[in-house]
C-alpha positions in Angstrom: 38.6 25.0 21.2 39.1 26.7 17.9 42.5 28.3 17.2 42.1 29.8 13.5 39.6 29.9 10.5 41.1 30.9 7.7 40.3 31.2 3.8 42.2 30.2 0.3 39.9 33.6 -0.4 42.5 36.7 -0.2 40.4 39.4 0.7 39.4 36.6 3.8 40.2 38.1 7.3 41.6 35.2 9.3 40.6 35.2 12.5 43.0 33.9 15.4 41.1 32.6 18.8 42.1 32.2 22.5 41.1 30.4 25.5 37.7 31.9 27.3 35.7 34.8 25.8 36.7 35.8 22.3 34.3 39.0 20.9 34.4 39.6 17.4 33.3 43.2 17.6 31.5 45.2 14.1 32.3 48.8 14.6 30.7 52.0 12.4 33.6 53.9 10.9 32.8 57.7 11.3 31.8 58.6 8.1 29.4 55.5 7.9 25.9 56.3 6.8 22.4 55.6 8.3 22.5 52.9 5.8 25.4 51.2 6.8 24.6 49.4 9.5 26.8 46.2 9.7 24.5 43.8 9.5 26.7 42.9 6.3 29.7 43.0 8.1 30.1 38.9 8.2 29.6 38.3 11.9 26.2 35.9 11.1 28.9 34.7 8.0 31.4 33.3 10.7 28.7 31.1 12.3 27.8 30.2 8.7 32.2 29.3 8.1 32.0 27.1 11.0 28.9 25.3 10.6 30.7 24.7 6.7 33.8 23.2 8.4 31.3 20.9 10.3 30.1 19.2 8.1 26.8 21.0 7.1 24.9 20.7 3.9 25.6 23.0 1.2 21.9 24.2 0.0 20.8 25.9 -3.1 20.8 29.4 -1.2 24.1 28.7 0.5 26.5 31.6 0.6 28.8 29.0 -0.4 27.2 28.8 -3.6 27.7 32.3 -4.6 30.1 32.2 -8.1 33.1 34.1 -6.0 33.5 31.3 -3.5 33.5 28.4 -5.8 37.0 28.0 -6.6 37.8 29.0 -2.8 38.2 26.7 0.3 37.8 27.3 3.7 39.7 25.8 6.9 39.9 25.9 10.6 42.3 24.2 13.1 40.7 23.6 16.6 41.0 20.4 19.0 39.3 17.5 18.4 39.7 14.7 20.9 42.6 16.2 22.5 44.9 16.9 19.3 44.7 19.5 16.9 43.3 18.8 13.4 43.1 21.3 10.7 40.1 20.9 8.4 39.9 22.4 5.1 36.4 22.4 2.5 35.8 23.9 -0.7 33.3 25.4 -1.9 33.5 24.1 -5.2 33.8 20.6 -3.6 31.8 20.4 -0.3 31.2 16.6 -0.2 35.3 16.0 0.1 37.3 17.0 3.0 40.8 17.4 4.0 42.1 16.7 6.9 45.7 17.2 8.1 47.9 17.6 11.4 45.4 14.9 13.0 46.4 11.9 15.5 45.3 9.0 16.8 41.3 10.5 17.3 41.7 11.1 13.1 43.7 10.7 10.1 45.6 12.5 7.7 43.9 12.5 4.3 40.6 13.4 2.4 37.2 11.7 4.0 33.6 12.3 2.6 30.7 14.4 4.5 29.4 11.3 6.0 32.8 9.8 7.5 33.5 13.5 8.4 30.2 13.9 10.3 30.5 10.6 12.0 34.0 11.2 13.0 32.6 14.5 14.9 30.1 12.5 16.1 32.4 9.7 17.8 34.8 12.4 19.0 32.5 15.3 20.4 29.7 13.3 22.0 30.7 9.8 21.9 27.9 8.9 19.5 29.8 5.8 18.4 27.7 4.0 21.4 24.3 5.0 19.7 24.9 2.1 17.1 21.8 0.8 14.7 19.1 1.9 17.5 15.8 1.3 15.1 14.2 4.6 15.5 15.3 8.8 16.2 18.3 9.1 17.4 20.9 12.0 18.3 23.2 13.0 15.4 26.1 15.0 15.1 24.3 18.0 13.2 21.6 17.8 15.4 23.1 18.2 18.6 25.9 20.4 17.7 23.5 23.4 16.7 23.0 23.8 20.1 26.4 24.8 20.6 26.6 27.1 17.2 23.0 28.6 16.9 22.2 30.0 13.5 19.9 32.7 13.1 19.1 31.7 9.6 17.8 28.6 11.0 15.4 30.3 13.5 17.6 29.1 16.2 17.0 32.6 18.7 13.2 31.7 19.0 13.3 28.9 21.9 15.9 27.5 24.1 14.7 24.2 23.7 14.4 24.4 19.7 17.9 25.2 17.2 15.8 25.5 14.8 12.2 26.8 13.7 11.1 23.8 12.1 12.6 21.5 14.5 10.0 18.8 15.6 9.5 17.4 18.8 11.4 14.6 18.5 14.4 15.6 17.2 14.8 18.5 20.1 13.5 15.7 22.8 16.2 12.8 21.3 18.5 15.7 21.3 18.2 17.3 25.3 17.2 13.7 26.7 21.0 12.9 25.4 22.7 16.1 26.5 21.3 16.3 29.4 22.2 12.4 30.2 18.8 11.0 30.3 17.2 8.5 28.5 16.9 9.7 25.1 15.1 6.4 23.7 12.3 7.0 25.8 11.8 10.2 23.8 12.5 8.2 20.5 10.0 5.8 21.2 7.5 8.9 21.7 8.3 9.6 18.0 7.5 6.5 16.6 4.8 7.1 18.5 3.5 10.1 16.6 4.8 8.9 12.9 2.2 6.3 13.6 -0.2 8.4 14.7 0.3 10.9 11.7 -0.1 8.1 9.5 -3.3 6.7 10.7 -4.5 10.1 10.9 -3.6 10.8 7.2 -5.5 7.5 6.5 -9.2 8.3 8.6 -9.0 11.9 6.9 -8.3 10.2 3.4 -11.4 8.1 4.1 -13.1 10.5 5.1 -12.9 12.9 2.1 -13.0 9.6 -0.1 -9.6 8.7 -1.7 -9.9 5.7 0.5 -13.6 5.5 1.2 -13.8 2.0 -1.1 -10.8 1.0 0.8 -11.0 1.3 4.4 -14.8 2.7 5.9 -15.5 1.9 9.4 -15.3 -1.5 11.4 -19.3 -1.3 11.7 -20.0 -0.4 8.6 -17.7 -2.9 7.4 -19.2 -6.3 9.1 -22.2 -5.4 8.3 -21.6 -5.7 4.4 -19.3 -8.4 5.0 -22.1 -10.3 7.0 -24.4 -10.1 4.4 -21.9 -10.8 1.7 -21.0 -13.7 2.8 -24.8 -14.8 3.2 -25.4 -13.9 -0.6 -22.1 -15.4 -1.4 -23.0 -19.5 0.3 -26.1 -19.4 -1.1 -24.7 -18.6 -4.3 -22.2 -21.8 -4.2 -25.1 -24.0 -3.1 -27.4 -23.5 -5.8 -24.2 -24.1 -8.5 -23.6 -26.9 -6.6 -26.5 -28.4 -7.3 -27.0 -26.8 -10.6 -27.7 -29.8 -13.5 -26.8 -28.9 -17.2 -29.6 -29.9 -19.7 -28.0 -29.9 -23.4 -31.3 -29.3 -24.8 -32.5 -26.6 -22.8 -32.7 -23.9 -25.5 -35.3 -26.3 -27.6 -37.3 -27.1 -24.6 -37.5 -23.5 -23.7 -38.3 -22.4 -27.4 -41.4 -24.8 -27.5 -42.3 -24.2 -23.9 -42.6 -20.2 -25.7 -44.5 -21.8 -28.7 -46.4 -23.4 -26.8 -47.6 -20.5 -24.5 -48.5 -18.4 -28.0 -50.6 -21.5 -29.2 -52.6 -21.3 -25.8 -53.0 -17.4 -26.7 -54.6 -18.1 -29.8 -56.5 -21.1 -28.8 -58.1 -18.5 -26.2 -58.8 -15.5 -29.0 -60.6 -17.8 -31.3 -62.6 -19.1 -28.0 -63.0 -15.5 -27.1 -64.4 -15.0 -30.8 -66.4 -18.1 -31.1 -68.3 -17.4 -27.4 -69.1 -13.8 -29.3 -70.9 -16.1 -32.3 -72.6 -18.3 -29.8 -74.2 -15.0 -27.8 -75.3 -13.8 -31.2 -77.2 -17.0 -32.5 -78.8 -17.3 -29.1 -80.1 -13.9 -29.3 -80.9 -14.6 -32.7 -82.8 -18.1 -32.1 -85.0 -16.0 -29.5 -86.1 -13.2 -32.1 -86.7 -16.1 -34.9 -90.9 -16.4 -34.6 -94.0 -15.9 -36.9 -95.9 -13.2 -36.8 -99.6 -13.6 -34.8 -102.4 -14.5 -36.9 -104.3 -11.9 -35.8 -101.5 -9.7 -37.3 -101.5 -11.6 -40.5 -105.0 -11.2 -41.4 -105.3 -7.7 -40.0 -102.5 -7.3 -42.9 -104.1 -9.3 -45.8 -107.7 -7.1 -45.0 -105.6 -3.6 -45.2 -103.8 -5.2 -48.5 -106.9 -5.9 -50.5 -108.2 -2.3 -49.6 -105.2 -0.8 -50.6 -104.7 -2.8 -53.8 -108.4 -3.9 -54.9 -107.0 -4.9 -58.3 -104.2 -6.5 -56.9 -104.7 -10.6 -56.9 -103.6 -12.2 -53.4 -102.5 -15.4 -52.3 -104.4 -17.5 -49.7 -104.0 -16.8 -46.6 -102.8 -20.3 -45.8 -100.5 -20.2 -48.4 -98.9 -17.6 -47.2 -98.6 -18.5 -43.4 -97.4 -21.8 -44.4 -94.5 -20.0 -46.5 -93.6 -17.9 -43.8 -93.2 -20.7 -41.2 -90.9 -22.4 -43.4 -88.9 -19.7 -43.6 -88.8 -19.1 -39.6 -88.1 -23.2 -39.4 -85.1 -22.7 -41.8 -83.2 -19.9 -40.4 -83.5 -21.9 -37.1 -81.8 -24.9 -38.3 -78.9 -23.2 -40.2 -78.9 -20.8 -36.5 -78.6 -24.1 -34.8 -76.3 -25.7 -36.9 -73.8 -22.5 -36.5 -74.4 -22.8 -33.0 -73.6 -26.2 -32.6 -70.1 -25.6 -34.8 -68.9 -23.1 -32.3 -70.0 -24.7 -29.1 -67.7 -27.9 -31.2 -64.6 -25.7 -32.0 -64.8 -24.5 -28.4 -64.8 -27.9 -26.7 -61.9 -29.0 -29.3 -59.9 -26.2 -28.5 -60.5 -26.9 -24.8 -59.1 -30.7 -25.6 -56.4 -29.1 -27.3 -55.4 -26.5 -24.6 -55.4 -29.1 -21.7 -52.9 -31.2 -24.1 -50.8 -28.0 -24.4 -50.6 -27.2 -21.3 -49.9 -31.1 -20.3 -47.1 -31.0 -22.3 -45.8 -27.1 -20.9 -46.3 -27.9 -17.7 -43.9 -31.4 -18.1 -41.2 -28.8 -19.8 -41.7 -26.4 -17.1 -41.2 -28.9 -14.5 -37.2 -30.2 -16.4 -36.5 -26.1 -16.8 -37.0 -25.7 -13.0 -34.7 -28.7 -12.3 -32.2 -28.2 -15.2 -30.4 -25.3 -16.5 -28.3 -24.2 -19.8 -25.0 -24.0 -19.7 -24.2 -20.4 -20.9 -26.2 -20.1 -17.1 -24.1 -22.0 -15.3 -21.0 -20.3 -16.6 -22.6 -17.1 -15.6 -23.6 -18.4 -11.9 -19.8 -19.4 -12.1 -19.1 -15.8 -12.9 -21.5 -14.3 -10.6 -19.8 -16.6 -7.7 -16.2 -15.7 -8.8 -16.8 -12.3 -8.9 -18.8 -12.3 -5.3 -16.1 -14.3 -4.1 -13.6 -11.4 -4.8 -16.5 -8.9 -3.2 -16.3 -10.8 0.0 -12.7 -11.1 -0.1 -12.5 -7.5 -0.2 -14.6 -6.9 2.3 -13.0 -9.4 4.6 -9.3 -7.1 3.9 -10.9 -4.0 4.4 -12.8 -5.2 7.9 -9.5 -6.4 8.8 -7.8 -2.8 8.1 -10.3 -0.7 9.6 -9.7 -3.1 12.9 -6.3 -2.6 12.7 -6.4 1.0 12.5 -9.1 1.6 15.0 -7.0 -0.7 17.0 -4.0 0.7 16.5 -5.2 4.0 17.9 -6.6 2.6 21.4 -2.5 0.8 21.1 -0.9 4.0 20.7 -3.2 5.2 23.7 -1.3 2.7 25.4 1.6 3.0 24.1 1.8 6.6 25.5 0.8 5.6 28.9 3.4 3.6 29.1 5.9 5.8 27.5 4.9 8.5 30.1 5.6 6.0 33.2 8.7 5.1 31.4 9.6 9.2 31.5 8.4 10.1 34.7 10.6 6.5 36.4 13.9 8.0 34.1 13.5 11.4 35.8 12.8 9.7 39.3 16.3 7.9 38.4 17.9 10.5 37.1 16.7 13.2 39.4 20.2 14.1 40.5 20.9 14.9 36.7 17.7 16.6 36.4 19.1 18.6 39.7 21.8 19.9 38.2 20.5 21.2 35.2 17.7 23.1 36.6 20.1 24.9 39.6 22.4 25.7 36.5 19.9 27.4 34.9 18.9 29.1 37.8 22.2 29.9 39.0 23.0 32.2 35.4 19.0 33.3 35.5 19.7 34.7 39.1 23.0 36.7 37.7 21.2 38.2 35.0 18.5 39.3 36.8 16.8 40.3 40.5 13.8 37.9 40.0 15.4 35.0 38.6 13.9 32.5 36.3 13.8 29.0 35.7 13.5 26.0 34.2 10.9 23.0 34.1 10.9 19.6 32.5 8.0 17.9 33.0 6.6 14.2 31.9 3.8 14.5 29.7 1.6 12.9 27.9 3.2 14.1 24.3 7.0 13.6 25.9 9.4 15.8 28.2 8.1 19.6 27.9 10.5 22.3 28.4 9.0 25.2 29.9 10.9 28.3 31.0 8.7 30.8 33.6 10.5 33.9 34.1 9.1 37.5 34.3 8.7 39.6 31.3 9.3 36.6 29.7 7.5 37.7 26.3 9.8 40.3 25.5 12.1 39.8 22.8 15.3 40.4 25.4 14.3 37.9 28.2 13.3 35.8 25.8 16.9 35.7 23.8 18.5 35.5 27.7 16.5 32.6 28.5 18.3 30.8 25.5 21.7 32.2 26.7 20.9 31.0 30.5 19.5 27.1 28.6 22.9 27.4 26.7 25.2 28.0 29.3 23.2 25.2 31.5 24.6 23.2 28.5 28.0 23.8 28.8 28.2 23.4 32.2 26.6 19.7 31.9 28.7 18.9 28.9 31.7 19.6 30.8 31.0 17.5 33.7 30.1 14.8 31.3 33.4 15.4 29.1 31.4 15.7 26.1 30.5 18.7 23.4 32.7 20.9 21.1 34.5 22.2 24.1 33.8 25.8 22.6 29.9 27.9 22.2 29.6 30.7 19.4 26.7 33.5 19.8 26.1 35.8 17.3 24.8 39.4 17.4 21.7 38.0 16.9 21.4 36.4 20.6 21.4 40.0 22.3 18.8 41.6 20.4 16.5 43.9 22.1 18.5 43.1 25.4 19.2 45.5 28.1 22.6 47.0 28.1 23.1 45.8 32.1 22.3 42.4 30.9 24.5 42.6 27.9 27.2 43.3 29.8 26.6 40.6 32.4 26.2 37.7 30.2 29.4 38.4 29.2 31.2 38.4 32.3 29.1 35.5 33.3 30.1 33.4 29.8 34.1 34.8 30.5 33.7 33.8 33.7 32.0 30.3 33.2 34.2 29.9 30.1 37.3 30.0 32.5 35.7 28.0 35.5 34.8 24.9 33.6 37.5 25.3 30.3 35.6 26.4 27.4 35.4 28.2 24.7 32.9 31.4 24.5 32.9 33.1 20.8 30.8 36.2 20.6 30.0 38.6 17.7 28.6 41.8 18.6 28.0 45.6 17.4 30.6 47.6 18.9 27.6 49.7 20.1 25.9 47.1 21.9 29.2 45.6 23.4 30.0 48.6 25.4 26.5 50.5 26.5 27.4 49.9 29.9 30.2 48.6 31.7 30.2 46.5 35.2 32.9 46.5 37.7 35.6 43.7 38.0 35.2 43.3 33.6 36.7 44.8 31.3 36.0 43.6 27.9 38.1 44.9 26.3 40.8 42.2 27.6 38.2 39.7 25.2 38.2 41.8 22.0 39.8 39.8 18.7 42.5 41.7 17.0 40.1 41.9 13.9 37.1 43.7 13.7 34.4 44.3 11.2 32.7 47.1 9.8 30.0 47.9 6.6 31.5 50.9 6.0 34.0 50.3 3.4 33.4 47.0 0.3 36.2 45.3 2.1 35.5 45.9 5.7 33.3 42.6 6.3 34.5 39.1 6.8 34.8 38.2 3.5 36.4 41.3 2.5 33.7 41.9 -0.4 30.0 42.4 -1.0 27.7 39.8 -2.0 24.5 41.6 -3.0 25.0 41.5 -7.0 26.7 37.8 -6.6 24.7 34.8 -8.2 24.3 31.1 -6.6 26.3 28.5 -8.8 24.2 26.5 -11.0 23.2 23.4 -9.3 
């Protein structure tokens, strides 16, 4: 229960609380404007005060950040444990608080955020049990936003959820716990789903290529490695059986010399053929003319050139065949040189290629050894290829089987769920009449609650008509929180107190309004808690009901956005800067 929240800040209205329903009411003086509509009043600002005191984190955009507040501290006395402890933070200072007027559940004395935080812990919901559990697990903060929703967190948009960005883990740790159930089982489920984002990250990074070298598929994967490994054992083989010849480099030089000499040898063979076709040819055209023709000629010479004396006839023929006789021999002889040179250059050619064939034979068997240090690099650097190969195989196996695992591991974390709520059903029970019961008073058709076991964890589901309004939709969060309270106290856990803002009866019905307010003053006092409501003076009394008169519930202080002191605070903060960080 809190008694008083107070504030080293002068203009500060302290606030004084009682047992049962407290309302904090925002009124609109009379000569308020259309403009002034409270909404900067400082009833949202209390919720903020208190969530200060309890250990919140101070962010950039904190209120308590503003330049007015940072010499200023803030404090609240309220039971903790059964005794009364007055806490006191500054804004200036917000990782060290003071505590004073504390018993045996505390100690007198400045303590840091953390001790602070697990101090509440211990003392509101027994978290000291939870030890080093390896994995999600309910917090302090976590679960005491349920009690103190913020609307600057989102916190009006489910019952389930106290904040927007709340995941599904943190909200199923958090209700498994407070509603006495299992809450590892819903841990588990989130380690469950940080593995799945991370292999999920990892396919869609291969898939778009930052890890396309690095991963692949499985199939794709043995395939290359298969091969791989083929290439890489012959590879070894054929250095293992490589022999180094020091004078390879010579041998191979005159193995190439002797290849040109063999390309000559076969132009001047290729020339030489060419002679021997042309003396043939000539050897056939080399003949005397017929004598028939030679006489025919000597008559036509001595009619032509009467005074012209002549040779004999036989002197003449005789001359001529000498010629014919010579040209044949010296045609022969030339013949009989190239047909020479072309059998010597055949002697020669078989000797060359003897002697290039017996080099060719100790190149195939032998090697240099600049090439055996680069089939040593050539293995070394296949080696690392297939070593790759092997680790990426290996990875793509893992993660493809990791996903049928975490297949599994849901299976089995569902079984585990739905065997907890057939254990627990009497727990499960409670908290859906509970619901039901306040659902019922707020409304002719009543709604409900569901938690069901599913594949992705306990799912909180609340049917109810008109349930997409914005009013049903903020009374299904005030039926959910009161189903908490009621739990809690049976269980002798939880603040011992629940704060709703304006904010929770927005575009609500005036007749329910009203009722959830006798129902909270009315549950408040059954069960011995605390119900803190800030309203608009307009909203609070739209309608009345019989047997409740709110009036009895109203704090001594009330706000208005009329005047610069009329809010919480006591001053505006529109032109007011965040510290510098």
């Amino acid at each position: 229960m809190i008694h008083r929240i107070h504030s080293s800040l002068k203009s500060f209205k302290t606030l004084e609380f009682h047992s049962g329903l407290n309302v904090l009411i925002a009124e609109k003086e009379a000569g308020a404007s259309d403009r002034q509509t409270r909404n900067r009043a400082g009833k949202t600002s209390m919720v903020e005060v208190v969530h200060f005191l309890m250990g919140a984190e101070v962010r950039k955009d904190s209120l308590f950040r503003t330049k007015i507040l940072k010499g200023e501290s803030f404090g609240m006395v309220f039971e903790l444990g059964g005794e009364f402890v007055e806490v006191e933070r500054s804004a200036g200072a917000p990782s060290r608080i003071y505590l004073s007027g504390a018993g045996a559940a505390t100690r007198n004395g400045t303590v840091t955020q953390h001790e602070w935080l697990q101090l509440l812990g211990e003392q509101m919901f027994g978290l000291g049990t939870v030890g080093d559990y390896d994995g999600r697990k309910p917090t302090f903060r976590s679960l005491f936003a349920y009690f103190v929703r913020r609307q600057n967190a989102g916190a009006f948009t489910a019952p389930e959820k106290q904040a927007t960005m709340q995941q599904a883990g943190d909200y199923q740790v958090a209700l498994m716990f407070l509603l006495g159930l299992d809450w590892k089982i819903a841990s588990a489920w989130q380690k469950v789903r940080d593995r799945e984002k991370t292999m999920k990250e990892l396919r869609k990074a291969a898939r778009e290529g930052a890890f396309g070298s690095v991963i692949g598929t499985a199939a794709e994967l043995r395939t290359q490695l298969t091969v791989a490994e083929s290439q890489l054992a012959k590879l070894k083989e054929r250095v293992a059986s490589f022999r180094v010849l020091a004078q390879y480099r010579e041998l191979e030089s005159e193995a190439d010399e002797l290849t040109r000499k063999q390309q000559a040898l076969a132009n001047e063979d290729t020339i030489d053929r060419a002679v021997i076709r042309d003396i043939g040819t000539a050897l056939e055209a080399e003949s005397p003319p017929e004598l028939c023709d030679l006489e025919q000629a000597y008559k036509e010479a001595g009619i032509v050139l009467p005074g012209v004396s002549l040779r004999r006839y036989d002197e003449v023929r005789s001359f001529h065949q000498s010629v014919i006789r010579n040209r044949r021999d010296y045609l022969s002889g030339e013949l009989e040189r190239a047909q020479e040179r072309v059998k010597s250059r055949a002697r020669e050619r078989e000797a060359l290629d003897r002697r290039r064939a017996e080099i060719m034979e100790i190149l195939q068997s032998h090697g240099a050894l600049d090439q055996l240090t680069k089939l040593q690099g050539e293995l070394a650097r296949l080696e690392a290829q297939v070593e790759a190969l092997r680790q990426r195989y290996e990875s793509a196996e893992q993660i493809e089987g990791t996903k049928n695992r975490l297949k599994i591991d849901r299976n089995q974390l569902e079984l585990r769920l739905r065997q907890d709520f057939s254990e627990q059903h009497h727990r499960l029970d409670e908290a859906i009449l509970a619901f039901e019961e306040v659902s019922h008073r707020l409304y002719e058709s009543a709604g409900s609650m569901m938690i069901e076991p599913t594949y992705n964890g306990p799912a909180f589901q609340f049917p109810m008509q008109g349930s997409r309004s914005k009013g049903i939709k903020n009374m299904q969060i005030f039926c959910f929180d009161m189903m908490l309270m009621r739990l809690c106290a049976r269980r002798r856990i939880g603040p011992g107190f629940l704060i709703h803002d304006s904010h929770l009866f927005d575009g609500v019905d005036g007749r329910q309004v009203i009722s959830a307010l006798k129902i909270g003053a009315e549950t408040a006092e059954e069960l011995g808690f605390q119900y803190i409501v800030t309203m608009n003076e307009d909203d609070a009394f739209k309608e009345t009901i019989r047997g409740f008169d709110l009036r009895r519930h109203l704090l001594p202080v009330t706000l208005t956005d009329a005047d610069e002191d009329g809010g919480l605070f006591g001053i505006r903060f529109e032109e007011l800067l965040p510290i510098a960080a």
